[in-house]
KOLDRENRO-143113 format. One record per residue (C-alpha): z, y negated, x negated; residue number from 0. Coordinates in pm, whole numbers. Each point is the difference from the previous one (the first is absolute). Last residue first. Layout:
// KOLDRENRO-143113
> Z / Y / X / NUM
...
END
This chain:
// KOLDRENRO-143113
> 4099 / -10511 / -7163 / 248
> 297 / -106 / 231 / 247
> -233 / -224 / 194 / 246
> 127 / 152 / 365 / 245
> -309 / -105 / 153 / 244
> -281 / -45 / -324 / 243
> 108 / 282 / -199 / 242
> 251 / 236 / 173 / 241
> -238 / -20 / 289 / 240
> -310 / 71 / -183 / 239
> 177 / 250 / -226 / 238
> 28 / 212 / 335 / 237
> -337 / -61 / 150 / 236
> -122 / 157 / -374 / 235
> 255 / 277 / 89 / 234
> -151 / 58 / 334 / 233
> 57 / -5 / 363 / 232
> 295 / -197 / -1 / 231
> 295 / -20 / 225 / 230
> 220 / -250 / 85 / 229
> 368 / -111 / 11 / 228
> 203 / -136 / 236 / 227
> 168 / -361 / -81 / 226
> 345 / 1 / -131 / 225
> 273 / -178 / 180 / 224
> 151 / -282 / -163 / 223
> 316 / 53 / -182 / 222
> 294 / -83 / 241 / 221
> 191 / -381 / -57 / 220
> 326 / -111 / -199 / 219
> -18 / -361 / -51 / 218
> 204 / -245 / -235 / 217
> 271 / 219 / -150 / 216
> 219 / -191 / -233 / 215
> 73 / 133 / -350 / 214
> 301 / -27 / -270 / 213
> 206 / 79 / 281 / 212
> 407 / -81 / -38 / 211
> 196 / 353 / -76 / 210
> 228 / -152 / -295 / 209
> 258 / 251 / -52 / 208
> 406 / -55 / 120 / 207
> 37 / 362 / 120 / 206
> 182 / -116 / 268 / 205
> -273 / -188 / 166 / 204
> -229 / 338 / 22 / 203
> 299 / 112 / 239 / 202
> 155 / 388 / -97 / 201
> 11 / 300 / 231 / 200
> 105 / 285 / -115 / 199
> -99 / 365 / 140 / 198
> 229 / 271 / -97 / 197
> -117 / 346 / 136 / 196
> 126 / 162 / 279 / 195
> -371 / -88 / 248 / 194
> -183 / 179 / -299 / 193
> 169 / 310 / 67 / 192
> -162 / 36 / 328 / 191
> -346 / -118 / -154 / 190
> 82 / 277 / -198 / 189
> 71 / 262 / 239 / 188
> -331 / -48 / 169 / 187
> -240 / -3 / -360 / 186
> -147 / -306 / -101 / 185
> -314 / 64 / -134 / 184
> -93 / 43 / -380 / 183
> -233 / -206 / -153 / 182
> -289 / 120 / -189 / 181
> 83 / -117 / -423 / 180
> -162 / -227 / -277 / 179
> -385 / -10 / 102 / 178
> 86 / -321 / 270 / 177
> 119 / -209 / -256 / 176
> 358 / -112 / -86 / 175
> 222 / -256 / -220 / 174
> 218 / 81 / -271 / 173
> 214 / -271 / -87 / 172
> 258 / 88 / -342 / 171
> 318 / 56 / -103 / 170
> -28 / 213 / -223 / 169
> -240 / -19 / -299 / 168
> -391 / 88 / 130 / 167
> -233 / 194 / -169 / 166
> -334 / -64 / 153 / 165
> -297 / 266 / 81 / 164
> -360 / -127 / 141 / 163
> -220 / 148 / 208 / 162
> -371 / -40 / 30 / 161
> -251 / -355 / -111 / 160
> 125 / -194 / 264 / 159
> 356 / 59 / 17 / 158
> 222 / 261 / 163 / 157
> 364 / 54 / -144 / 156
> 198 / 266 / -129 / 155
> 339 / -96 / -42 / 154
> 282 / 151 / -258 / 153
> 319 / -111 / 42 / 152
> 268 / -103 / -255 / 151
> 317 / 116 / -45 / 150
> 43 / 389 / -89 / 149
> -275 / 62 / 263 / 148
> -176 / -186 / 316 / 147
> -370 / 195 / 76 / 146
> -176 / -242 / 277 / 145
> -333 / 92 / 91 / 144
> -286 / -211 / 136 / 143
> 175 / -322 / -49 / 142
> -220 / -319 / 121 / 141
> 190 / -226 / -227 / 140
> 285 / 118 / -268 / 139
> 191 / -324 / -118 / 138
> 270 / -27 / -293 / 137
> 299 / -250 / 104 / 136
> 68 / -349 / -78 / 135
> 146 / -17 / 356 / 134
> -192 / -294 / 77 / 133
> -378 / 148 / -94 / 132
> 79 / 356 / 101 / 131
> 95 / -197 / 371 / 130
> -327 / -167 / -13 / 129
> -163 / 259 / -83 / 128
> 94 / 215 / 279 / 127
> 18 / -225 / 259 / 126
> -405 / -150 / -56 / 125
> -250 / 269 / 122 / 124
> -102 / -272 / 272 / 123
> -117 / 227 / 277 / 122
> 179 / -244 / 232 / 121
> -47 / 276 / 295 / 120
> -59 / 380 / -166 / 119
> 297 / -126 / -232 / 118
> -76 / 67 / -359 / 117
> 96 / 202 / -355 / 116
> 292 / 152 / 235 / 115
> 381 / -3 / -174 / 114
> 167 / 180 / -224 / 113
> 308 / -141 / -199 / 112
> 170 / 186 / -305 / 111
> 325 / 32 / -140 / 110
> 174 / -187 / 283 / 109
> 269 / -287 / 26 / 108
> 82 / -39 / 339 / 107
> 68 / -364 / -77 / 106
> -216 / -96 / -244 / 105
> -271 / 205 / 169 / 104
> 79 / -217 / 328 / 103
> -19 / -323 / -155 / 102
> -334 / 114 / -157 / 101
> -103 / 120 / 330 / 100
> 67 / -335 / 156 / 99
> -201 / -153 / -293 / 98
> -349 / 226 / 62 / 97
> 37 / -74 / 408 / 96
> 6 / -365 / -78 / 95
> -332 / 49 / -224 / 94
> -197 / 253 / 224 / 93
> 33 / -266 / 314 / 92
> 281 / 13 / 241 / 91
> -99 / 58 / 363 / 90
> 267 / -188 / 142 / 89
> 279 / 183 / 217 / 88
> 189 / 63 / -293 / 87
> 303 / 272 / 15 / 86
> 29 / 184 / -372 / 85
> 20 / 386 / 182 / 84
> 179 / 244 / -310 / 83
> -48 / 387 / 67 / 82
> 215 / 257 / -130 / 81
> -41 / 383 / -112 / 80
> -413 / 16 / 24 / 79
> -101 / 359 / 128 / 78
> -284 / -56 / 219 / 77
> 221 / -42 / 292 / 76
> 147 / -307 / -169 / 75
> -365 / -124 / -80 / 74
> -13 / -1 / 402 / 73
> 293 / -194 / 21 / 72
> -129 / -262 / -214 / 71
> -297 / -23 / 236 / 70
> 242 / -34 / 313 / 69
> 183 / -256 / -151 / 68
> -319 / -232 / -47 / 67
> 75 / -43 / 332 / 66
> 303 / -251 / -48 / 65
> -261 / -253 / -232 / 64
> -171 / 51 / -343 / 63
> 68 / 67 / -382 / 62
> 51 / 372 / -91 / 61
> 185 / 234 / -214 / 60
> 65 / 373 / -91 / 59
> 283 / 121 / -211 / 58
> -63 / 345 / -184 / 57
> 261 / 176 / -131 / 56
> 17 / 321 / -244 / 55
> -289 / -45 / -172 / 54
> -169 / 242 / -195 / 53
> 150 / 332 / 164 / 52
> -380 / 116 / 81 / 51
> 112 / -46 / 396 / 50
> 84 / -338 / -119 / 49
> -308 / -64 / -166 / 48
> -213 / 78 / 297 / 47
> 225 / -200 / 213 / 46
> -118 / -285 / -219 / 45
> -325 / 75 / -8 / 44
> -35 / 32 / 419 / 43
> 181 / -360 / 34 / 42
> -271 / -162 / -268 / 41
> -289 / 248 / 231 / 40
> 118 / -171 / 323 / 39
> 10 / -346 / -138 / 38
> -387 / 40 / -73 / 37
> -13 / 82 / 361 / 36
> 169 / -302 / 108 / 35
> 267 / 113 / 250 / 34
> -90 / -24 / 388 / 33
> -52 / -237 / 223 / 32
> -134 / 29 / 386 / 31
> -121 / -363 / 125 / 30
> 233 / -128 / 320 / 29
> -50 / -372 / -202 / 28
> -109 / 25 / -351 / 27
> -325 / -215 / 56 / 26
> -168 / -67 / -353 / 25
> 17 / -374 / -91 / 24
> -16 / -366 / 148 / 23
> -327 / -1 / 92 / 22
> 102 / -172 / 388 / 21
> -100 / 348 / 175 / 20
> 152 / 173 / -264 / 19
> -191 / 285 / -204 / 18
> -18 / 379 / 101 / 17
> 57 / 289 / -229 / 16
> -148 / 326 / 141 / 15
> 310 / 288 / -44 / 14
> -25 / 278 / -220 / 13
> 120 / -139 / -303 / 12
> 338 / -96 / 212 / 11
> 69 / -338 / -13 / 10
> 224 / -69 / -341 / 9
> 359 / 76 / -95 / 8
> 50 / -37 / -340 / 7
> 196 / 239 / -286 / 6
> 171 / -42 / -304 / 5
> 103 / 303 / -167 / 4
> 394 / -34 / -253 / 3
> -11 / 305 / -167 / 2
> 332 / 93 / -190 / 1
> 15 / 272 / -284 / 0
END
């Protein structure tokens, strides 16, 4: 079986995020990036099932600019066989992204495609479905265990209420939350390896999709900073507050 794992390059989850002087955006310049973590665990379940002799190639993907090599190289050193770089140097919105992986899947042609529920920047939790939606393929959101057998693949997914298990017909989207796997790190040799393995590089405007934004960002700006907090002397102070200060009761 063939994985195709779509991955993003974001600013590092450890790093403070800083706005543009002019509230433009998020400032990227000399900022340290890193793979989405949710894109982490998709890349960490597919190497899983290859080491289980479910798949026997898994193609990973990603939309961004020359740098975003180095985070495609990294899944290589994870265990990925071939890497794909689509070359935009716009940040393309959910939507655009969703078609260029559709042209991609029709190319590459894979049983199954795993991908991150969200991106710890956009947090949109959009790609997935979208690309389910245009594909006409069965969906498996916020997979917390992936069992693939005699064609169709078995996810166990977190809801509200507990878990829930779907039987999926291959192919199908699976896409990943944080309970699914614990990602493995790169190991010396690999990242070696990783430096042999095919890397293509293919233009967004060869791919002939539609990526024109369906939104226009007006004003990015910091949260404001929250005030210290207090403290009582007595639950009756307490209820007080919350009462006739705060007036949540």
């Amino acid at each position: 079986m063939k994985i195709l794992v779509a991955i993003k390059r974001v600013i590092d989850a450890n790093v403070k995020v800083r706005v543009k002087a002019d509230n433009s955006g998020v400032e990227t310049a000399n900022v340290k990036m890193s793979m989405n973590p949710f894109c982490e665990i998709a890349v960490e379940e597919a190497v899983r099932l290859k080491e289980q002799g479910v798949a026997s190639e898994i193609v990973v993907v990603t939309v961004g600019n020359q740098q975003a090599q180095e985070t495609l190289r990294t899944a290589l050193a994870l265990g990925a066989d071939k890497a794909v770089l689509v070359k935009s140097d716009e940040q393309l919105e959910p939507l655009a992204v969703a078609k260029v992986l559709k042209a991609l899947v029709e190319k590459e042609e894979p049983e199954m495609v795993i991908l991150g529920k969200q991106s710890i920047d956009g947090d949109n939790n959009q790609t997935g479905q979208m690309l389910a939606a245009m594909l006409g393929w069965g969906q498996g959101t916020f997979a917390s265990k992936v069992s693939p057998s005699d064609g169709k693949v078995e996810v166990t997914r977190e809801i509200d209420g507990g878990l829930q298990t779907l039987s999926l017909p291959l192919p199908a989207v699976v896409t990943t939350d944080l309970r699914l796997n614990e990602p493995r790190f790169a190991s010396l040799p690999n990242i070696m390896k990783a430096k042999r393995k095919p890397l293509e590089e293919v233009a967004v405007a060869d791919l002939d999709v539609d990526i024109a934004p369906r939104t226009k960002v007006l004003k990015v700006s910091s949260p404001p900073a929250r005030k210290a907090g207090i403290k009582v002397e007595s639950v009756a102070e307490l209820v007080d507050k919350l009462k006739n200060e705060a007036k949540v009761i």
